[in-house]
C-alpha positions in Angstrom: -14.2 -7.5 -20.0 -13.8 -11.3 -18.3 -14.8 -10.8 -15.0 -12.5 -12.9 -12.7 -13.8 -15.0 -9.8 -14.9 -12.5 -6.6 -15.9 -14.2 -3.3 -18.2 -11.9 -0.8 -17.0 -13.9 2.2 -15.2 -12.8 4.6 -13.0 -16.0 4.6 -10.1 -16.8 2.6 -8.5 -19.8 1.0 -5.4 -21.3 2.8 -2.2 -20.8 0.3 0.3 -23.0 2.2 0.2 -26.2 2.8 2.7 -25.2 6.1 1.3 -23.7 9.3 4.0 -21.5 10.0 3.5 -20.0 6.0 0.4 -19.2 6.4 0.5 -17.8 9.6 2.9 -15.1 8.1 0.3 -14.3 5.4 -2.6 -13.1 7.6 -2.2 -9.9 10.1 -4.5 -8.0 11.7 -4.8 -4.5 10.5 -2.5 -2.6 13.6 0.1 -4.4 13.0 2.2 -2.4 10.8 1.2 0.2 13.5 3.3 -1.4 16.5 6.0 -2.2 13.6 6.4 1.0 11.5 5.3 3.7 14.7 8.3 2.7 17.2 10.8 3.1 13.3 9.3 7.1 12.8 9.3 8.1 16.4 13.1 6.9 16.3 14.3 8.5 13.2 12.4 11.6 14.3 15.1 11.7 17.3 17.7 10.4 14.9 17.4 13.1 12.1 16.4 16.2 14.6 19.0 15.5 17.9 21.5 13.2 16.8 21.8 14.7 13.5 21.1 17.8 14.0 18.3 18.5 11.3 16.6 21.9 11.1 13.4 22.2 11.0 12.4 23.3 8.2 14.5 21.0 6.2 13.3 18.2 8.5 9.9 18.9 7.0 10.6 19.4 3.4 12.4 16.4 3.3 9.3 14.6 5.5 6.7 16.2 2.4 9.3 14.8 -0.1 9.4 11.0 1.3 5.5 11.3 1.3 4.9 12.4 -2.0 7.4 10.0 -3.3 5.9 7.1 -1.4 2.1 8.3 -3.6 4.2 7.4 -6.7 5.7 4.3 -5.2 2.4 3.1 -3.7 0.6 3.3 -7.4 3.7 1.9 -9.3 3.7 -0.9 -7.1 -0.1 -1.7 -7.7 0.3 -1.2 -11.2 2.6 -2.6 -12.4 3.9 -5.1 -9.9 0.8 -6.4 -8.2 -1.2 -6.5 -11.6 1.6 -8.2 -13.4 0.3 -11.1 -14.9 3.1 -13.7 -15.3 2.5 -16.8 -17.9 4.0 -19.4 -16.2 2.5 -21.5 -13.4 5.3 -20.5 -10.9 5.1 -16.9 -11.7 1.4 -17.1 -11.3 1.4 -18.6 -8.1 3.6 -16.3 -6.7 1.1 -13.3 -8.1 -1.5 -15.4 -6.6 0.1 -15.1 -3.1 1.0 -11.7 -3.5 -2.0 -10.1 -4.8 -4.5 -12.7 -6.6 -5.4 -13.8 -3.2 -6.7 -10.2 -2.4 -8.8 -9.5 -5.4 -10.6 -13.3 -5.2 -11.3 -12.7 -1.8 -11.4 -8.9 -0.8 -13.3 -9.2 2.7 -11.1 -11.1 4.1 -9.7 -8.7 6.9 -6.7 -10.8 7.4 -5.0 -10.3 4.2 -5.7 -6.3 3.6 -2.2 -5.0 5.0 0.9 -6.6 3.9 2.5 -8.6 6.8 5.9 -7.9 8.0 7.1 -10.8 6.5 7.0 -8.9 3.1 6.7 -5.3 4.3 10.1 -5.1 6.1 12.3 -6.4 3.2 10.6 -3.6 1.7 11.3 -1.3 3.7 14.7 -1.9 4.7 15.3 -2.2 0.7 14.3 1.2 0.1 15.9 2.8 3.3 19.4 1.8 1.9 18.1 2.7 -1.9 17.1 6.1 -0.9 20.0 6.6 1.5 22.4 5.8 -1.8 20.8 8.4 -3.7 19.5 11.3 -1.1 22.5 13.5 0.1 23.9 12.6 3.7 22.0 13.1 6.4 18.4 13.3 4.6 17.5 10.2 4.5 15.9 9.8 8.0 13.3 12.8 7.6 12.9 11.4 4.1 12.1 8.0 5.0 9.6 8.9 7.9 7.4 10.8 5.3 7.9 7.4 2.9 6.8 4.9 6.3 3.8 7.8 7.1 2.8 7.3 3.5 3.1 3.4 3.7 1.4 3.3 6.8 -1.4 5.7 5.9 -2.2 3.7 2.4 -2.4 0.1 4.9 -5.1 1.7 7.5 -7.1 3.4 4.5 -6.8 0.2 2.3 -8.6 -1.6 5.6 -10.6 1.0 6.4 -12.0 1.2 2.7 -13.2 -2.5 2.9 -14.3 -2.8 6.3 -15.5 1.4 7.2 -19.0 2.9 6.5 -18.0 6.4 5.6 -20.2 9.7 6.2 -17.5 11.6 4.4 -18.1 12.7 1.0 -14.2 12.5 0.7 -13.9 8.8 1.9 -17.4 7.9 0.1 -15.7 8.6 -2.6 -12.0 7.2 -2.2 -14.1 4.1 -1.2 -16.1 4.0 -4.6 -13.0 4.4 -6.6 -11.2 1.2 -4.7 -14.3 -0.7 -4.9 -14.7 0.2 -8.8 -11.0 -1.2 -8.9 -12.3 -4.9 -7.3 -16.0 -5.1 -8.7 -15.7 -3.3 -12.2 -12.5 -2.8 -13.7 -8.8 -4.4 -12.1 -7.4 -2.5 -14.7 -8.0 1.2 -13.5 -8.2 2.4 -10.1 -4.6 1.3 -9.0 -4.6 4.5 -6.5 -5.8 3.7 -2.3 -5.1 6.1 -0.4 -5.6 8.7 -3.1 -6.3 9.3 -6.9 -4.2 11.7 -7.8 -2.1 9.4 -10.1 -5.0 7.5 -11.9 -5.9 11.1 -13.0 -2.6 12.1 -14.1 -1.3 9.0 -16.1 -4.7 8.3 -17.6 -6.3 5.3 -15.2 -9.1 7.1 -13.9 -12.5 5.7 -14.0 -14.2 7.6 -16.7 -17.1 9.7 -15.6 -20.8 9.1 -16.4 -21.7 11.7 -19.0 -24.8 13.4 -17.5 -28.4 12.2 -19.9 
């Protein structure tokens, strides 16, 4: 397999020739924190006083949102973020919104997505999801989808930039690193492997000698 250019500093390269354009590209890891954290804490009042939620429906539709955003998270890598366009335009634009990441993955500025991308996102998918989930679900839904989101930015920092102890992190961190050092086309899982597993993009195991 070609191995693509890696840098191991902990710079980047400017993408935009425009000040303002790159300043949106770099964030510092919390900031999807003081974002995201103020959106959950709101909807939580939304969905359980002003809605009237119970409980235990509040929850399951919480669990739902999160295990649907572990689907979303590794479609996305897959299949958006390692789409490989053909044209020059098409691979700029991967270059911005991934390239840049896997040529230079110490650069702590570009490891969670900035709100200039993340909250189209998210306010796409709030309406999509509100469409489809029956009326007044969506709310606990989404704050397990936004959890999810925010958990998979802090661990994809935290996996570059951490020294783990825990056997559970040493090894989450392996199977990200694998994905940048060894093989860009397996791994897509960050915050968890349970999806490489199950639709076949594990990193095979060293058979024991």
């Amino acid at each position: 397999m070609k191995k693509n250019f890696v840098s191991n500093s902990s710079e980047s390269i400017r993408m935009f020739k425009s000040g303002f354009l790159e300043s949106l590209s770099k964030v510092s890891f919390y900031v999807p924190l003081i974002v995201y954290v103020p959106v959950i804490l709101y909807l939580c009042w939304k969905a359980l006083f002003e809605l009237n939620m119970g409980i235990l429906s509040f929850a399951g539709y919480l669990l739902l949102g999160l295990f649907v955003w572990t689907f979303t998270e590794y479609v996305l890598h897959r299949y958006v973020f390692h789409f490989y366009p053909k044209s020059e335009w098409g691979k700029k634009i991967h270059f911005i919104f991934h390239g840049v990441h896997h040529d230079y993955p110490n650069d702590a500025k570009r490891l969670v997505m900035p709100p200039s991308a993340s909250i189209p996102l998210a306010l796409g998918f709030y309406f999509l999801f509100k469409y489809l989930l029956p009326a007044g679900t969506n709310d606990a839904f989404f704050i397990g989808f936004i959890g999810g989101y925010l958990v998979y930015d802090m661990t994809h920092y935290a996996l570059h930039h951490a020294n783990f102890k825990s056997g559970f992190w040493k090894k989450l961190k392996q199977h990200h690193m694998l994905h940048h050092y060894s093989d860009s086309t397996k791994g897509y899982g960050v915050s968890s492997d349970i999806w490489d597993k199950i639709l076949g993009s594990n990193f095979l195991k060293k058979k024991d000698v």
